[in-house]
PyMOL Python script that loads the backbone (N, CA, C, O; Angstrom):
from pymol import cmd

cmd.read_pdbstr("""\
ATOM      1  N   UNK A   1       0.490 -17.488   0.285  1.00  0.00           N
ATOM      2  CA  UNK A   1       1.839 -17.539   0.812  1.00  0.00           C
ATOM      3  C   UNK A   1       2.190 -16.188   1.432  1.00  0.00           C
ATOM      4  O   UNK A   1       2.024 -15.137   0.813  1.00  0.00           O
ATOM      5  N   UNK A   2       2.669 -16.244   2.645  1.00  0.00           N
ATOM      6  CA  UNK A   2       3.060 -15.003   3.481  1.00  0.00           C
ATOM      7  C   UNK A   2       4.354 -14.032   2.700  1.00  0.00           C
ATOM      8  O   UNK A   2       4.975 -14.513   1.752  1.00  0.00           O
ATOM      9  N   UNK A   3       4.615 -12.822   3.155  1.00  0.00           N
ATOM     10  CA  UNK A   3       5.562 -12.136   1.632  1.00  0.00           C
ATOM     11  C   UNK A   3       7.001 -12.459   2.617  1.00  0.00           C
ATOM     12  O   UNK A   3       8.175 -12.318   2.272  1.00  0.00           O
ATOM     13  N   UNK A   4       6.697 -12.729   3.364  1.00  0.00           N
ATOM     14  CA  UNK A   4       8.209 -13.680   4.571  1.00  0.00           C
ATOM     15  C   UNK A   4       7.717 -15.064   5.406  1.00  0.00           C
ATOM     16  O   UNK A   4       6.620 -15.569   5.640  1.00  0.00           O
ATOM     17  N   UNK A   5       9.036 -15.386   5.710  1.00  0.00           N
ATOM     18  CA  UNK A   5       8.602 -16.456   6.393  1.00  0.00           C
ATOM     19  C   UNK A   5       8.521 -15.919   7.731  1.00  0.00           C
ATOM     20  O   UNK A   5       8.800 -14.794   8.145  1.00  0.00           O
ATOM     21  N   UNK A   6       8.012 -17.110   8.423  1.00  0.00           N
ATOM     22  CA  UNK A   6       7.482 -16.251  10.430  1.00  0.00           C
ATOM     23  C   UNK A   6       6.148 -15.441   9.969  1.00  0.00           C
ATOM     24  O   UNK A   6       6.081 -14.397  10.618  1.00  0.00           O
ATOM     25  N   UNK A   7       5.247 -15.561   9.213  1.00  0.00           N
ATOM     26  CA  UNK A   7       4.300 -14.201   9.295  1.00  0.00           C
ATOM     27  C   UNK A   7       3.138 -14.919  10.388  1.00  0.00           C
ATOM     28  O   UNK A   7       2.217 -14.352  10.976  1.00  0.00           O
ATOM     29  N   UNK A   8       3.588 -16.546  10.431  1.00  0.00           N
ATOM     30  CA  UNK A   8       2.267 -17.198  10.894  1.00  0.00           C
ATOM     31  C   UNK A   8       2.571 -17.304  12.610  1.00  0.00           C
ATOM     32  O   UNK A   8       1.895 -17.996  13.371  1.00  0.00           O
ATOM     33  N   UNK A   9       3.669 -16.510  12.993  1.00  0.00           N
ATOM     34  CA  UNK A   9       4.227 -16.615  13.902  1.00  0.00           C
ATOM     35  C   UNK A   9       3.585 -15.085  15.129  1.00  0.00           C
ATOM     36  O   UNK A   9       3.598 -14.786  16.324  1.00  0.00           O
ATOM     37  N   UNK A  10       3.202 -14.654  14.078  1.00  0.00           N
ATOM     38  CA  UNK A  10       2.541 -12.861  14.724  1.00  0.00           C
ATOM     39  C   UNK A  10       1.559 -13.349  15.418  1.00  0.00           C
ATOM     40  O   UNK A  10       0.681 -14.182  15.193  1.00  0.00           O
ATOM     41  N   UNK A  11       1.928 -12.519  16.537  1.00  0.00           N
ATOM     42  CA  UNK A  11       0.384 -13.169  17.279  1.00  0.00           C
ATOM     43  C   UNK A  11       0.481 -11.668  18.060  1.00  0.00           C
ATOM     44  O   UNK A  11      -0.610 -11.700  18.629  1.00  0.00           O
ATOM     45  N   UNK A  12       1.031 -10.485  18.421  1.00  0.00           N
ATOM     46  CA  UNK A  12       1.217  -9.560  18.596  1.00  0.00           C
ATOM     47  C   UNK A  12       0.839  -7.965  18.134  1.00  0.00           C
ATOM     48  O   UNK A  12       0.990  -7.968  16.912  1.00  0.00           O
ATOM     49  N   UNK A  13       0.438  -6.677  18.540  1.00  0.00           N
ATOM     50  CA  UNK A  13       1.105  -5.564  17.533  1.00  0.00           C
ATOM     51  C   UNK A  13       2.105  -5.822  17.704  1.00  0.00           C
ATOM     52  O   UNK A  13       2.413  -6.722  16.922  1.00  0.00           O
ATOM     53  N   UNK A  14       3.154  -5.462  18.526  1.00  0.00           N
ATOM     54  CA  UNK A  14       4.863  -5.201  18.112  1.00  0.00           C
ATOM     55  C   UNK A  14       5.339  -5.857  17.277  1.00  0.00           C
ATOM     56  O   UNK A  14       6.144  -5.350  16.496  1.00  0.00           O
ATOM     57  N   UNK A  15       4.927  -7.387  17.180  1.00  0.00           N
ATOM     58  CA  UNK A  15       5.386  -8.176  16.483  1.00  0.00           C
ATOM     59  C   UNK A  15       4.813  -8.434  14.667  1.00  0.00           C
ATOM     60  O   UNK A  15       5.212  -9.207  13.796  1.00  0.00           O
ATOM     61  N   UNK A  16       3.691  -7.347  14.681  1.00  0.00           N
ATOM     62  CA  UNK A  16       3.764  -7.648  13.554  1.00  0.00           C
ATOM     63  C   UNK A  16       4.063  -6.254  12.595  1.00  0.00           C
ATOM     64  O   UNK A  16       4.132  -5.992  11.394  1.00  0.00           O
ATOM     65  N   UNK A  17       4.218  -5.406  14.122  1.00  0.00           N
ATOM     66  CA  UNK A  17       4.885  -4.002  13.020  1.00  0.00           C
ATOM     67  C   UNK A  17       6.455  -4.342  13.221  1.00  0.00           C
ATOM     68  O   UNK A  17       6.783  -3.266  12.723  1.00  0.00           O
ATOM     69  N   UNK A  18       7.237  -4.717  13.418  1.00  0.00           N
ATOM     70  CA  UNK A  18       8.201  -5.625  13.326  1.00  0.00           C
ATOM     71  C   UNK A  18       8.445  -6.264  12.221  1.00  0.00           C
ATOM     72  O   UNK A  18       9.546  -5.972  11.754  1.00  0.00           O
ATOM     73  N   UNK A  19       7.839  -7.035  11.610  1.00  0.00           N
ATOM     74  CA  UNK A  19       7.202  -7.755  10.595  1.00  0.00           C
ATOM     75  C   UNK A  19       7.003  -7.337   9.134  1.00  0.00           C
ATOM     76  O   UNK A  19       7.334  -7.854   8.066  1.00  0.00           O
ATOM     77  N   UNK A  20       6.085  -5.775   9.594  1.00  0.00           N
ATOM     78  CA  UNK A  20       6.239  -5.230   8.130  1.00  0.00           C
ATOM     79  C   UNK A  20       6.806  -4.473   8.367  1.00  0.00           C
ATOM     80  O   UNK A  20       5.722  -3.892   8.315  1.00  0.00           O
ATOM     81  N   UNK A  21       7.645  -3.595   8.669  1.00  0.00           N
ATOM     82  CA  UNK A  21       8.975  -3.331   8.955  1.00  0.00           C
ATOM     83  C   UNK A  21      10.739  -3.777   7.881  1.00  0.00           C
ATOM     84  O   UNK A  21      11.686  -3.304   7.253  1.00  0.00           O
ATOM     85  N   UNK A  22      10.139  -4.906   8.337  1.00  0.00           N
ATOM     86  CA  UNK A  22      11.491  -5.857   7.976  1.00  0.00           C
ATOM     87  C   UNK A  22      11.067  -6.421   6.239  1.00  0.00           C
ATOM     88  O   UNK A  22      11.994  -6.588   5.447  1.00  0.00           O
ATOM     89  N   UNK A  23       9.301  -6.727   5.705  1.00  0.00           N
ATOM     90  CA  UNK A  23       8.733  -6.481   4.869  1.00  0.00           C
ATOM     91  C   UNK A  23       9.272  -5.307   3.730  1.00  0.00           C
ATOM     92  O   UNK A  23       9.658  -5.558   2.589  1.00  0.00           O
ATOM     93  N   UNK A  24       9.185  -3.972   4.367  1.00  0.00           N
ATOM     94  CA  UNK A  24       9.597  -2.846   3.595  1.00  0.00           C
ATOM     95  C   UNK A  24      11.212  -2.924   3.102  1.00  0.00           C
ATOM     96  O   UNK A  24      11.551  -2.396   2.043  1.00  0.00           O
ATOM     97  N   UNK A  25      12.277  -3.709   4.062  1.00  0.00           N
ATOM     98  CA  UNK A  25      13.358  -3.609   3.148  1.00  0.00           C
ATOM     99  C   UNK A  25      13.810  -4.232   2.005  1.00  0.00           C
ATOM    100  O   UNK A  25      14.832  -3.931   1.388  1.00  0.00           O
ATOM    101  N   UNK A  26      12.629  -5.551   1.604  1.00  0.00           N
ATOM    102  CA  UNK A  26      12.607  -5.981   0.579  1.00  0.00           C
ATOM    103  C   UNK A  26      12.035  -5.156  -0.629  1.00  0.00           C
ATOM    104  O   UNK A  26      12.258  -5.601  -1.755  1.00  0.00           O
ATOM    105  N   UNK A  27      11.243  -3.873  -0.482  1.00  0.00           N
ATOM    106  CA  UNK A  27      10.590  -3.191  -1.468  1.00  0.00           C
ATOM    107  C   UNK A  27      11.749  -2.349  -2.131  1.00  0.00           C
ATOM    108  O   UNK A  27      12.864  -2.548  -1.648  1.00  0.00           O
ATOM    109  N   UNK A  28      11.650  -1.367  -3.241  1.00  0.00           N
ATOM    110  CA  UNK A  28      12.755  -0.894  -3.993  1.00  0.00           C
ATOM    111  C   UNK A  28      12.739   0.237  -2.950  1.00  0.00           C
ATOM    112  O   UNK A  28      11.785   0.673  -2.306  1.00  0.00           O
ATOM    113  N   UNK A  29      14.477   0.730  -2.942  1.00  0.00           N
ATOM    114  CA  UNK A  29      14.418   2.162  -2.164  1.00  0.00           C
ATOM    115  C   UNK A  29      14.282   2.877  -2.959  1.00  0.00           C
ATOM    116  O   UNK A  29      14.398   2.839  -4.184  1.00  0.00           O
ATOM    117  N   UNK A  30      13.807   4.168  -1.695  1.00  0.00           N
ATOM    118  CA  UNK A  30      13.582   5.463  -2.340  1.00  0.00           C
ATOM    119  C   UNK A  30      12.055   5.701  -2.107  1.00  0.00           C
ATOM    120  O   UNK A  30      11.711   5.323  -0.987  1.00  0.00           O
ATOM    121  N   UNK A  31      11.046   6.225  -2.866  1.00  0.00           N
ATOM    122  CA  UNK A  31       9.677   7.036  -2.371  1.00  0.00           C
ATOM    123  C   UNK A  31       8.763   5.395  -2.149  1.00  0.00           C
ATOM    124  O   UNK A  31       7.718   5.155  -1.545  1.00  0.00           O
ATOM    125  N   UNK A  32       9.476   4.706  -2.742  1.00  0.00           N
ATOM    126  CA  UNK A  32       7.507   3.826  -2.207  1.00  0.00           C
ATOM    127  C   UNK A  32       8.170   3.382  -1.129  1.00  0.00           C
ATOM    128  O   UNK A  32       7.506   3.750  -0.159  1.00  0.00           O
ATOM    129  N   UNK A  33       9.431   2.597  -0.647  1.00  0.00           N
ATOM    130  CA  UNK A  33       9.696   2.222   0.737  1.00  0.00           C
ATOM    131  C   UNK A  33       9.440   2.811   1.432  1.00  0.00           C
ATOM    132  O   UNK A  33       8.940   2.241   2.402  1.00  0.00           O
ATOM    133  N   UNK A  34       9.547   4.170   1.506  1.00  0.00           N
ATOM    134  CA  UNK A  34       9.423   5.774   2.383  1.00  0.00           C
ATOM    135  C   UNK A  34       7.642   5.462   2.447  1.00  0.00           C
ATOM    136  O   UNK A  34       7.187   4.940   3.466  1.00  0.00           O
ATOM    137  N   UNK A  35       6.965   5.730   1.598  1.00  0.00           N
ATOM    138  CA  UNK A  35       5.312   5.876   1.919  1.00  0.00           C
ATOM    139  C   UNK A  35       4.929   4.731   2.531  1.00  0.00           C
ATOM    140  O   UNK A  35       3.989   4.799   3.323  1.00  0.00           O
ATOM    141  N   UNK A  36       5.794   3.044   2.202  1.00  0.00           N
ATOM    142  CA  UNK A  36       4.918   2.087   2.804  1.00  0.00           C
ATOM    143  C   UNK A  36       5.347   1.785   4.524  1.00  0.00           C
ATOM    144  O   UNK A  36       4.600   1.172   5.287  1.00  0.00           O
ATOM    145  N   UNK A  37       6.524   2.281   4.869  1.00  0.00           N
ATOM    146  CA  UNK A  37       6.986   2.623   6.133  1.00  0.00           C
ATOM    147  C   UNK A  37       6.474   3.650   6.944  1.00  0.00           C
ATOM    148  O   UNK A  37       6.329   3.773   8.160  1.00  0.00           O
ATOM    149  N   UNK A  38       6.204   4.456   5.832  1.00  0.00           N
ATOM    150  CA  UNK A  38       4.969   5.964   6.604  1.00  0.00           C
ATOM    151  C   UNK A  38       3.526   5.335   7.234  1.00  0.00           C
ATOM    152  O   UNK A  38       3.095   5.560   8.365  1.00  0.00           O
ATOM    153  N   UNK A  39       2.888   4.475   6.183  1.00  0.00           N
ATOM    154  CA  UNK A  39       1.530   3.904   6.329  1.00  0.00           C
ATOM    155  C   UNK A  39       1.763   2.806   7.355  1.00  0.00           C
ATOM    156  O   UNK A  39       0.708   2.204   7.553  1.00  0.00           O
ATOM    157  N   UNK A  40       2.887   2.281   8.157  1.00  0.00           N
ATOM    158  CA  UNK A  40       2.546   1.097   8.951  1.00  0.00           C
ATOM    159  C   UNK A  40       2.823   2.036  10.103  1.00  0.00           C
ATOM    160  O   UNK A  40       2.394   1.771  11.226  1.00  0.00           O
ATOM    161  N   UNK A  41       3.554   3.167   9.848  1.00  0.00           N
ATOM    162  CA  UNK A  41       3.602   3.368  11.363  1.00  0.00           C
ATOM    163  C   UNK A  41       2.515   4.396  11.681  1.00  0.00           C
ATOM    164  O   UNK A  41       2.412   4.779  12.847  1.00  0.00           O
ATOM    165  N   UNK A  42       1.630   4.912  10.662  1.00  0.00           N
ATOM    166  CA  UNK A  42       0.447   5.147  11.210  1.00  0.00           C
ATOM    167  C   UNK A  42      -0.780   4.563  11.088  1.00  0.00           C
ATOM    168  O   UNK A  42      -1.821   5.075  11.498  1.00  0.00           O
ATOM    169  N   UNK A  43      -0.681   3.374  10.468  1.00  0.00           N
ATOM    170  CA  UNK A  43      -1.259   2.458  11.325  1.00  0.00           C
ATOM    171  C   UNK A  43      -1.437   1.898  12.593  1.00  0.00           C
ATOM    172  O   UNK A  43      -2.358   1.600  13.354  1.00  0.00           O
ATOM    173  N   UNK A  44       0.004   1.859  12.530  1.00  0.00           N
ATOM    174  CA  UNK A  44      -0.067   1.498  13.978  1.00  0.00           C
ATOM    175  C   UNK A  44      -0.417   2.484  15.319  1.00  0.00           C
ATOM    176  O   UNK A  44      -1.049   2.153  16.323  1.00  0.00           O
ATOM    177  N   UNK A  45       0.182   3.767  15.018  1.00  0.00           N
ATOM    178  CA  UNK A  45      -0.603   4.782  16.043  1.00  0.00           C
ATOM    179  C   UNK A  45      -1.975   4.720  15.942  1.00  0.00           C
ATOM    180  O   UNK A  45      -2.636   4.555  16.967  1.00  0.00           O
ATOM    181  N   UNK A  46      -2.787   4.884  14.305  1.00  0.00           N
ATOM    182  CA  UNK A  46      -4.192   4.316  14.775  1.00  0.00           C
ATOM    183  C   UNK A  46      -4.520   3.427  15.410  1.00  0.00           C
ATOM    184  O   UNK A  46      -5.381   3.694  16.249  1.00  0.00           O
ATOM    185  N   UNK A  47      -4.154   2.349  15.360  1.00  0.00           N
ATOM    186  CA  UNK A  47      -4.900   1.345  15.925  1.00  0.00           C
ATOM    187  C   UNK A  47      -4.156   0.812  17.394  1.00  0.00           C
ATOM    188  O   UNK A  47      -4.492  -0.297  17.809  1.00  0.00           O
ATOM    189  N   UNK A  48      -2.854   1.843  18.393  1.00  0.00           N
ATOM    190  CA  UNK A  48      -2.617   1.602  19.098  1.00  0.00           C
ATOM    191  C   UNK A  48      -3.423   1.192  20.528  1.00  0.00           C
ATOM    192  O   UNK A  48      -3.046   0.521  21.489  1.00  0.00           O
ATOM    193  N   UNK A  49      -4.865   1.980  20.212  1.00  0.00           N
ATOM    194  CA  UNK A  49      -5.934   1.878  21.667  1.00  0.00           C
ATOM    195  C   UNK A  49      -6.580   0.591  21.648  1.00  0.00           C
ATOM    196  O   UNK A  49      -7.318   0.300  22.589  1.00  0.00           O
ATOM    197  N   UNK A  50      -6.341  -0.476  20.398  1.00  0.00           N
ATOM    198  CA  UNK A  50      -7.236  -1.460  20.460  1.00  0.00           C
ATOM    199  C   UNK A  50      -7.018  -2.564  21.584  1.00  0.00           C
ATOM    200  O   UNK A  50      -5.954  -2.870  22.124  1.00  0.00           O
ATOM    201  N   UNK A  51      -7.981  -2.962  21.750  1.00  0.00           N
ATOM    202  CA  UNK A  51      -8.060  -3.706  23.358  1.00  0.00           C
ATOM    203  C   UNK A  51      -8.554  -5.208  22.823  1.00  0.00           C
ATOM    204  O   UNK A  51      -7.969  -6.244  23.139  1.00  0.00           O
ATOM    205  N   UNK A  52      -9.619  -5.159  22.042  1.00  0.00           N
ATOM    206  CA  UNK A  52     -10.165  -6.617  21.928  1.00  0.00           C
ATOM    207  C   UNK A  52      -9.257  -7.543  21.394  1.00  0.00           C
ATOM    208  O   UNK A  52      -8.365  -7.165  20.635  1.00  0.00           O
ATOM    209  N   UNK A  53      -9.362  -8.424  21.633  1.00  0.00           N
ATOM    210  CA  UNK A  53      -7.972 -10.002  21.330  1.00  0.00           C
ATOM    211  C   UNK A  53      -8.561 -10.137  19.768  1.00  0.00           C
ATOM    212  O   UNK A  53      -7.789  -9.946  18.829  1.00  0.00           O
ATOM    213  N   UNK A  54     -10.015 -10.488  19.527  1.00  0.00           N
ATOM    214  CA  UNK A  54     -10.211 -11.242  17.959  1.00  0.00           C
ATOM    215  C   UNK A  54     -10.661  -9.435  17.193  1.00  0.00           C
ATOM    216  O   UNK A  54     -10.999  -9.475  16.010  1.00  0.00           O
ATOM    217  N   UNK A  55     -10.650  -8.471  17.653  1.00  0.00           N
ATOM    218  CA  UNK A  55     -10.410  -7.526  16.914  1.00  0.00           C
ATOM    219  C   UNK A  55      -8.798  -7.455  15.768  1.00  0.00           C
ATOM    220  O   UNK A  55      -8.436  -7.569  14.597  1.00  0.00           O
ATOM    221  N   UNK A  56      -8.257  -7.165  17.266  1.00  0.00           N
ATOM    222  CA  UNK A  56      -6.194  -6.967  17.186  1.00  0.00           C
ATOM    223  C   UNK A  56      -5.866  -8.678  15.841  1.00  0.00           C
ATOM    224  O   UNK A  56      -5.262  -8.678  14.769  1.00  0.00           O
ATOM    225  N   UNK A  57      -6.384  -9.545  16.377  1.00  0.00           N
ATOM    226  CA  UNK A  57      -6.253 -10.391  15.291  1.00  0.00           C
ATOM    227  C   UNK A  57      -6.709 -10.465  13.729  1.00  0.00           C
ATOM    228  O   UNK A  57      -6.240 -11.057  12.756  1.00  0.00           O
ATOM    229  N   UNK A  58      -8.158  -9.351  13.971  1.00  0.00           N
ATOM    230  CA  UNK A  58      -8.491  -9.544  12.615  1.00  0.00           C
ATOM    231  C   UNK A  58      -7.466  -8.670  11.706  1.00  0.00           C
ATOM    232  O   UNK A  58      -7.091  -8.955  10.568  1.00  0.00           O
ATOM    233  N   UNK A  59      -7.093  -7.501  12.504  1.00  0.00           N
ATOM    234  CA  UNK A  59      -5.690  -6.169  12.106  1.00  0.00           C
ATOM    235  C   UNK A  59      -5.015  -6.966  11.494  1.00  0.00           C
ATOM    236  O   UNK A  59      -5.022  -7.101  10.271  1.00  0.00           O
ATOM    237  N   UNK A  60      -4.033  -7.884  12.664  1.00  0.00           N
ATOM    238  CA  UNK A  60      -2.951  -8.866  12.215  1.00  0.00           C
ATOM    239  C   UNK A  60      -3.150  -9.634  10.378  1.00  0.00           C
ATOM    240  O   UNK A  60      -2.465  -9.635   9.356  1.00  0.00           O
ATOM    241  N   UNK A  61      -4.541 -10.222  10.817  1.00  0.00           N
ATOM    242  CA  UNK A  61      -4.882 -11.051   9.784  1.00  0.00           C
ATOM    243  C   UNK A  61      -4.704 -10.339   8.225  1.00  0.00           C
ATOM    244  O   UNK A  61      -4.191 -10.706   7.167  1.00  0.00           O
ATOM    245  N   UNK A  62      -5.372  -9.201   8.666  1.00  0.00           N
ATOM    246  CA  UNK A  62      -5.852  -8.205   7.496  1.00  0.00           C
ATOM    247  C   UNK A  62      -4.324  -7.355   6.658  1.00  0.00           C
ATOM    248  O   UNK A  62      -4.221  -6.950   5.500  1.00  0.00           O
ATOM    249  N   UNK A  63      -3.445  -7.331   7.647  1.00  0.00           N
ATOM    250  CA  UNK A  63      -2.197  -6.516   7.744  1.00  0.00           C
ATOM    251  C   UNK A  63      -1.106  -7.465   7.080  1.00  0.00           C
ATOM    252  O   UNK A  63      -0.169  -6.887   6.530  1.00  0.00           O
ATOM    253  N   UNK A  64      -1.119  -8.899   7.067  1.00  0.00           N
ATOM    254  CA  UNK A  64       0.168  -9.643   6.696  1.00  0.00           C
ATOM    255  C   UNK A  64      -0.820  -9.977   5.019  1.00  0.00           C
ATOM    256  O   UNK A  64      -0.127 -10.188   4.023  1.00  0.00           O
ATOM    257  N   UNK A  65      -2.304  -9.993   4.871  1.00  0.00           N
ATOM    258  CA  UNK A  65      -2.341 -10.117   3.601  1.00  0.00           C
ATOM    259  C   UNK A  65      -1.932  -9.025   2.600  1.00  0.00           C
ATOM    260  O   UNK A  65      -1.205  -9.231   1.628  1.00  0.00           O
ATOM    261  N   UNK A  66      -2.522  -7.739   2.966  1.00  0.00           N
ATOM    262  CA  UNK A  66      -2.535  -6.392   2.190  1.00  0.00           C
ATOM    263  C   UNK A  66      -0.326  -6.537   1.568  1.00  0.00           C
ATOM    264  O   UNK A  66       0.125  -6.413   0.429  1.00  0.00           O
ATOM    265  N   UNK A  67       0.555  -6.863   3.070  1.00  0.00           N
ATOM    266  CA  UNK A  67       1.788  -6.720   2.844  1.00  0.00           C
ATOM    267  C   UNK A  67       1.895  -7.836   1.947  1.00  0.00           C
ATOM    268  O   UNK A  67       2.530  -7.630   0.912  1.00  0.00           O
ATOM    269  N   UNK A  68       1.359  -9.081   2.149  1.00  0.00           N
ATOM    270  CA  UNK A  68       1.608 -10.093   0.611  1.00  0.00           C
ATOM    271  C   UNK A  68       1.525 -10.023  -0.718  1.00  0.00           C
ATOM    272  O   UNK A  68       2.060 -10.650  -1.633  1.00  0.00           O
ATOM    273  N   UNK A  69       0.096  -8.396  -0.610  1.00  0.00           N
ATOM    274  CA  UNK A  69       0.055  -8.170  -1.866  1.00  0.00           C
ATOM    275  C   UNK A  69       0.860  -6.936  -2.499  1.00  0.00           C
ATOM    276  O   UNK A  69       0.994  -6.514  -3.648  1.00  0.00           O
ATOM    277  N   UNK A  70       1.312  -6.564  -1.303  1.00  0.00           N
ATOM    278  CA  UNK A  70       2.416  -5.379  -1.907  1.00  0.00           C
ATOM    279  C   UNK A  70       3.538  -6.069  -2.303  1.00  0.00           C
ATOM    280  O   UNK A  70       3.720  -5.949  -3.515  1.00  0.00           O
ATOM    281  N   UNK A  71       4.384  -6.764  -1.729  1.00  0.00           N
ATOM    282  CA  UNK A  71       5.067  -7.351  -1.866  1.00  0.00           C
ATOM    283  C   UNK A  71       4.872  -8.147  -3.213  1.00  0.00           C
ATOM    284  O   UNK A  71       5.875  -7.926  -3.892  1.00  0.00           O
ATOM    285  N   UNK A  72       4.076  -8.912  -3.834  1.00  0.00           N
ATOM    286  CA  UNK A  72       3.524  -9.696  -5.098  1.00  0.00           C
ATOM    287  C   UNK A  72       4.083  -8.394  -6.280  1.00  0.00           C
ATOM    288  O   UNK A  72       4.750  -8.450  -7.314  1.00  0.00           O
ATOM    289  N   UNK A  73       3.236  -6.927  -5.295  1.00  0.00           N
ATOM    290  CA  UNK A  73       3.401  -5.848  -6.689  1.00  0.00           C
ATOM    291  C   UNK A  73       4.395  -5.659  -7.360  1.00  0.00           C
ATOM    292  O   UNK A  73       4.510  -5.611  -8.585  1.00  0.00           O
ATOM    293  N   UNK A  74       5.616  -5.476  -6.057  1.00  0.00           N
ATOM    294  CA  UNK A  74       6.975  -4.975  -6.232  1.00  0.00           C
ATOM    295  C   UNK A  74       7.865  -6.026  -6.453  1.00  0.00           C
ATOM    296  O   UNK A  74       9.064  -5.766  -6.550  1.00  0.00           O
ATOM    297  N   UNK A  75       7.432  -7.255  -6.555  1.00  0.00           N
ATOM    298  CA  UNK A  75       8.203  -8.683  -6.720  1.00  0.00           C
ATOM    299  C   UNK A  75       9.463  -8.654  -7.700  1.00  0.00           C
ATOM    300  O   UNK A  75      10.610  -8.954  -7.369  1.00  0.00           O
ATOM    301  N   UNK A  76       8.960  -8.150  -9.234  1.00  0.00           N
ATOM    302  CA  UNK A  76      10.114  -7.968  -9.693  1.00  0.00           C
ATOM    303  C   UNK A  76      10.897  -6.857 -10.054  1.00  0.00           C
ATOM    304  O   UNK A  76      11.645  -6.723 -11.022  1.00  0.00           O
ATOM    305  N   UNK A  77      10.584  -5.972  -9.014  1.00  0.00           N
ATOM    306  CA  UNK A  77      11.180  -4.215  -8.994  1.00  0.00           C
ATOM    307  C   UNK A  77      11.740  -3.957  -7.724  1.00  0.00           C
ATOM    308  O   UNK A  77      11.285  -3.809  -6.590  1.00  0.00           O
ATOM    309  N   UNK A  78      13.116  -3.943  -8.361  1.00  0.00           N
ATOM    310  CA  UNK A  78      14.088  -3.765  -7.620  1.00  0.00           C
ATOM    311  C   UNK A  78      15.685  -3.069  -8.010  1.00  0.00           C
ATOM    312  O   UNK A  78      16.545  -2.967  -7.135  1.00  0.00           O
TER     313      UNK A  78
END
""", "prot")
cmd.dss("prot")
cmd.show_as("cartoon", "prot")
cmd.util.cbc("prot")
cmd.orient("prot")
């Protein structure tokens, strides 16, 4: 199960740093929202040069599970 609904809807980068983005305001504030908002947006500068279509998808793919399982972590901390 996706940690939002629409995750099956990413077919994009923008759209899926967008995505976990909107992901992070469900996490508790304060230092882990701060580090997991740090790590997508340099993610995303890493992986801004990528060009291949089923590369950028495997990102996508790889990127809405890792956030399902953060999300699972912090489920009842809040």
């Amino acid at each position: 199960m996706p940690p939002l609904p629409g995750a099956e809807l990413v077919r994009s980068s923008l759209q899926l740093y967008r995505y976990l983005l909107r992901c992070c305001r469900r996490l508790p504030a304060g230092p882990v929202r701060q580090h997991y908002r740090h790590a997508i947006r340099q993610s995303f500068k890493v992986h801004a040069d990528e060009d291949d279509p089923e590369r950028i998808q495997q990102i996508i793919k790889r990127a809405i599970e890792d956030a399902d399982w953060v999300m699972n972590k912090y489920k009842n901390q809040k």
